[in-house]
C-alpha positions as CSV (number, residue, x, y, z in Angstrom):
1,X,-3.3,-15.9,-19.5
2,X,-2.2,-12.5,-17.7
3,X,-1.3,-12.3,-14.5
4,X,-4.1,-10.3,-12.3
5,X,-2.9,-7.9,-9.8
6,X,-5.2,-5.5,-7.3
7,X,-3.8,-2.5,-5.9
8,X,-5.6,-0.1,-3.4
9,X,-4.6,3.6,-3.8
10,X,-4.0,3.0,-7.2
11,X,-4.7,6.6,-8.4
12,X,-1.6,8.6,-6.6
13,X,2.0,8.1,-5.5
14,X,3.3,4.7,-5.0
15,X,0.1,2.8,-6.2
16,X,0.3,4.7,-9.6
17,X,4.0,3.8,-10.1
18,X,3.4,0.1,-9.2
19,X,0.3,-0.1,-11.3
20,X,2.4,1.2,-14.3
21,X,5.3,-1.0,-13.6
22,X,3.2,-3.9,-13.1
23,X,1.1,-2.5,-17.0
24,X,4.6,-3.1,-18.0
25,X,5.2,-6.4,-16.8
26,X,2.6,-7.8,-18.9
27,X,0.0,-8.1,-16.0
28,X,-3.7,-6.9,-15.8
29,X,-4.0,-4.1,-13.2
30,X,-7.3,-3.3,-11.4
31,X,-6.8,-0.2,-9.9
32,X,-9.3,0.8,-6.6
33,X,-9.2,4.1,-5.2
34,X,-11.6,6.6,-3.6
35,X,-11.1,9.0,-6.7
36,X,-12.4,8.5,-9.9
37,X,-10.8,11.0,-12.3
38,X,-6.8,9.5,-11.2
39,X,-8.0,5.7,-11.9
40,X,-9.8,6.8,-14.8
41,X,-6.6,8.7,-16.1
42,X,-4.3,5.4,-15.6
43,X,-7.4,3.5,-17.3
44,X,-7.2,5.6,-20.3
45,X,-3.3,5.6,-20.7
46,X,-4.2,1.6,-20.3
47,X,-7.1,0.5,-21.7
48,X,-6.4,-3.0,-22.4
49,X,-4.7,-3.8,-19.3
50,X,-6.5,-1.6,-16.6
51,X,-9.9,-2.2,-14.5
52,X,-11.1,1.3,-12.5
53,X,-12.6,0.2,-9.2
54,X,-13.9,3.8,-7.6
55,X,-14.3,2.5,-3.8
56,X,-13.7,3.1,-0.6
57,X,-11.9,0.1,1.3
58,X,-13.0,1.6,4.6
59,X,-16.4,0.6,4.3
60,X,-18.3,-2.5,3.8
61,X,-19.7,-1.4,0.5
62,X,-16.6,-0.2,-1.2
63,X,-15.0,-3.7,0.0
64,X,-18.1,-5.6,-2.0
65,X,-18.0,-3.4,-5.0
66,X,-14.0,-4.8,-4.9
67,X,-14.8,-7.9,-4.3
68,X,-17.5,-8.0,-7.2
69,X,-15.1,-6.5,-9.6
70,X,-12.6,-9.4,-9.1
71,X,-15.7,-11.8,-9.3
72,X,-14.7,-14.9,-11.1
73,X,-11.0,-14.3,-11.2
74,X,-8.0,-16.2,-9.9
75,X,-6.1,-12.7,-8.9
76,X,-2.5,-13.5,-8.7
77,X,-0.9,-10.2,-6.2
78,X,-3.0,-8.1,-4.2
79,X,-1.4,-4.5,-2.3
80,X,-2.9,-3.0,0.4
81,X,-1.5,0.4,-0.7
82,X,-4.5,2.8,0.3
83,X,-3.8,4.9,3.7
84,X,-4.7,8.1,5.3
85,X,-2.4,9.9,7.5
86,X,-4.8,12.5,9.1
87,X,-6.2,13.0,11.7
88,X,-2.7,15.0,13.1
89,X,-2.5,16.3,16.1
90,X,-2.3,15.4,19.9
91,X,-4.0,12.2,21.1
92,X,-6.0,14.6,23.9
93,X,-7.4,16.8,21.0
94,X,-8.5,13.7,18.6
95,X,-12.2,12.7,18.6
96,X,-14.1,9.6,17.7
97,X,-15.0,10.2,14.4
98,X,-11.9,10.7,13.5
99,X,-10.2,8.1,14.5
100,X,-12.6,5.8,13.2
101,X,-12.4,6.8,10.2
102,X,-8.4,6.8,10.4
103,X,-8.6,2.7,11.3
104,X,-11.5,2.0,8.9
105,X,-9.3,3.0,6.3
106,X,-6.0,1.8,7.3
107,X,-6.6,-1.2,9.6
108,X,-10.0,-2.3,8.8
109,X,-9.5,-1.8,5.2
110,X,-6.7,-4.5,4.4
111,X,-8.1,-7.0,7.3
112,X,-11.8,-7.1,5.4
113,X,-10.4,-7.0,1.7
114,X,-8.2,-9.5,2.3
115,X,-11.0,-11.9,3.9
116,X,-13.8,-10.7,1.1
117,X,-10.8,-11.8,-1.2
118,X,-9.8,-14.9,-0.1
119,X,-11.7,-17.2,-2.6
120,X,-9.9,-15.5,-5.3
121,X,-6.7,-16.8,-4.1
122,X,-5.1,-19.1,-5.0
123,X,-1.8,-21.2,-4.4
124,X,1.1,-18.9,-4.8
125,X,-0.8,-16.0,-4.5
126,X,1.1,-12.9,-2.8
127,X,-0.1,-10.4,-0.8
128,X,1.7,-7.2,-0.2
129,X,1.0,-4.9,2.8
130,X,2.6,-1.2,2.8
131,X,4.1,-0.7,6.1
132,X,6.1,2.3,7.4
133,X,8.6,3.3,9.8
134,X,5.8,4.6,12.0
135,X,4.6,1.2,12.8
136,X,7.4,1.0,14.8
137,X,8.3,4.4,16.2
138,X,6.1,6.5,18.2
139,X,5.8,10.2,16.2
140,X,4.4,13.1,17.7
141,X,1.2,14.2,15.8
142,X,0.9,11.2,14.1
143,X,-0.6,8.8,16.6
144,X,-3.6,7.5,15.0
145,X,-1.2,6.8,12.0
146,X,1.8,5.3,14.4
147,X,-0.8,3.0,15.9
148,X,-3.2,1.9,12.9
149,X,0.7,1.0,10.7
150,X,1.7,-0.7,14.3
151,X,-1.5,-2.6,14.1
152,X,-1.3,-3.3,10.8
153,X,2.3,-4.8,11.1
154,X,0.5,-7.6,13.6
155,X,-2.3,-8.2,11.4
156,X,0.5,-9.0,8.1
157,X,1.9,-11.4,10.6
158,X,-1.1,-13.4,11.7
159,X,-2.3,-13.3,7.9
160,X,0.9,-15.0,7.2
161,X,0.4,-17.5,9.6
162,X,-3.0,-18.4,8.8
163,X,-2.5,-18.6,5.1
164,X,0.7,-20.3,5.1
165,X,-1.4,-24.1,4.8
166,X,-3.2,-22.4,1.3
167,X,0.5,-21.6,-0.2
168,X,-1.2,-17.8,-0.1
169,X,2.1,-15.8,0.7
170,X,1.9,-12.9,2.6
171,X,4.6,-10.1,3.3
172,X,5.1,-6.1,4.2
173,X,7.4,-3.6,3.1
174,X,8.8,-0.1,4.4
175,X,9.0,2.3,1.2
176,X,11.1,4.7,2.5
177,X,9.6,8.4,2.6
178,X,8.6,8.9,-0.8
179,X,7.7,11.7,-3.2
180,X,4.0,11.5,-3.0
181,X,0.5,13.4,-2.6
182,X,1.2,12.7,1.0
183,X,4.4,14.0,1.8
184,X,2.8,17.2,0.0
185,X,0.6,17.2,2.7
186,X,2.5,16.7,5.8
187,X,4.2,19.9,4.6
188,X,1.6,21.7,4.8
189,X,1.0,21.0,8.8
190,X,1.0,23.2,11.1
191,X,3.7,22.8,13.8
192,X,1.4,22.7,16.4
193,X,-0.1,19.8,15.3
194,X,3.2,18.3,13.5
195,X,6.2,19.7,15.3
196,X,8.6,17.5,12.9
197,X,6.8,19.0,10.0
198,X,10.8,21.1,9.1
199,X,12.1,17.9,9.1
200,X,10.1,16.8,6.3
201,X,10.0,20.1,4.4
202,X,13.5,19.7,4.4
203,X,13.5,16.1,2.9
204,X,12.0,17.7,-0.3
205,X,14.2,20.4,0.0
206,X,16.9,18.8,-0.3
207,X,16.3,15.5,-2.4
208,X,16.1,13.3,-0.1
209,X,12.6,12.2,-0.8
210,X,12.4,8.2,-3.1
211,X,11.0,8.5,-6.7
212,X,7.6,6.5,-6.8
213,X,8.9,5.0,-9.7
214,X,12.2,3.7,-7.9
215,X,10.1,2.2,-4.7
216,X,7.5,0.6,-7.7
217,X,10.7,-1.5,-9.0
218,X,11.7,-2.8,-5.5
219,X,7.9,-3.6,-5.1
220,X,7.7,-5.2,-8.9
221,X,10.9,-7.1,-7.8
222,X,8.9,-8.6,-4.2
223,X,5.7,-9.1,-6.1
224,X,7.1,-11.0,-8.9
225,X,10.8,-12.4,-8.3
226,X,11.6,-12.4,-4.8
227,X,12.3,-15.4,-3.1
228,X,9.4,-17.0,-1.6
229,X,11.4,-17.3,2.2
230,X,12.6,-13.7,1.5
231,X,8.7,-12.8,0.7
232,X,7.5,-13.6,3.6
233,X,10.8,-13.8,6.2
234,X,10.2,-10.5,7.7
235,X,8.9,-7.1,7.5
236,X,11.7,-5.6,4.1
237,X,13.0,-2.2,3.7
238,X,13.9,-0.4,0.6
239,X,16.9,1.2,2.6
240,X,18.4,-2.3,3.0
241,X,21.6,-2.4,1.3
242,X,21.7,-5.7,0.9
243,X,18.9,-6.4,-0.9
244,X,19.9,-3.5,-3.7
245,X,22.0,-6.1,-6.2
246,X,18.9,-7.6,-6.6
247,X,16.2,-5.1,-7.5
248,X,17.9,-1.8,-8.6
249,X,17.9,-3.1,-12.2
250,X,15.1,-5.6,-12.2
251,X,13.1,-5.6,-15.5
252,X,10.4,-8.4,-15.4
């Protein structure tokens, strides 16, 4: 029987890459996003091996017509991929709505998914959370981002303490700044609101930006190979050397 594997943000960027990689693996992919013309493109290069979920994890609906979609079936990886970076700006100029809608997407999202999923869990079962260097640092214009990744990075951690007695392994990763539908957007900030916005433009500018397809392999390689201790040790990083003999070739 395939493996099953769910993947927020599935349409775009990283969650495209790692839905093909995983296609490629063998596995069945069901692919949730807030768009339905990217899932439905994956779906049709895919038939056989791809379910389009068009939901929104921010709200309580999109999270049941998930759930309902996985109805019945032991689902073997789940990724919290889906995130929003807007609202930018300065903390004194950002309203409510905004940043509610920021955290329902990127902090409410995973938390509620994750407990709607639970019965389809099972014992060995991983759960991958995409992190980011902002969880850690504090970057001008991006606060509601910085805080909801910082938040996140907590909730991975007490997820993995809680599930640890169900064998349901939980982890989080840092992709590295990759060339995505994101990055296309930061670039397009105004320095006002972003004042590292060069910094980035000169990323792309000068190459400096991670395939999607390269950070798909290192995820593959977590999802289905890594180490159960390394899994779930600590927050990983795609710019760790060390960990490069072990994924750069990785074929499933």
């Amino acid at each position: 029987m395939k493996k099953t594997a769910l993947i927020t943000g599935a349409g775009t960027g990283i969650g495209r890459a790692l839905s093909e990689f995983l296609i490629e693996a063998g596995l069945q992919v069901i692919a949730v996003g807030r768009r339905p013309q990217p899932l439905e493109s994956l779906r049709a290069s895919h038939p056989d091996a791809v379910v389009a979920v068009s939901a929104d994890v921010g709200t309580e609906a999109g999270r049941l017509a998930i759930a309902e979609a996985v109805s019945g079936a032991v689902l073997n990886l789940l990724v919290h991929n889906a995130a929003v970076l807007e609202p930018a700006g300065p903390l004194a100029e950002m309203s409510l709505e905004a940043w509610r809608e920021h955290q329902a997407i990127n902090l409410e999202g995973p938390l509620f998914l994750t407990q709607a999923l639970l019965p389809r869990l099972e014992s060995g079962s991983r759960i991958l959370h995409i992190s980011s260097g902002a969880a850690h640092t504090a970057i001008q214009g991006w606060a509601a981002y910085c805080m909801s990744k910082a938040a996140l990075h907590m909730g991975y951690q007490c997820w993995r303490n809680e599930l640890q007695a169900r064998s349901v392994l939980v982890g989080s990763v840092r992709p590295g700044v990759v060339d995505t539908p994101m990055q296309e957007a930061i670039r397009d900030f105004d320095e006002t609101a972003f004042p590292l916005v060069e910094k980035f433009r000169a990323f792309k500018a000068d190459g400096e930006l991670e395939p999607p397809e390269r950070v798909a392999c290192f995820l593959g390689w977590l999802l289905l190979k890594a180490p159960e201790a390394t899994f779930t040790a600590q927050e990983l990083d795609i710019r760790d050397e060390t960990l490069w003999s072990n994924w750069e070739d990785f074929q499933p």
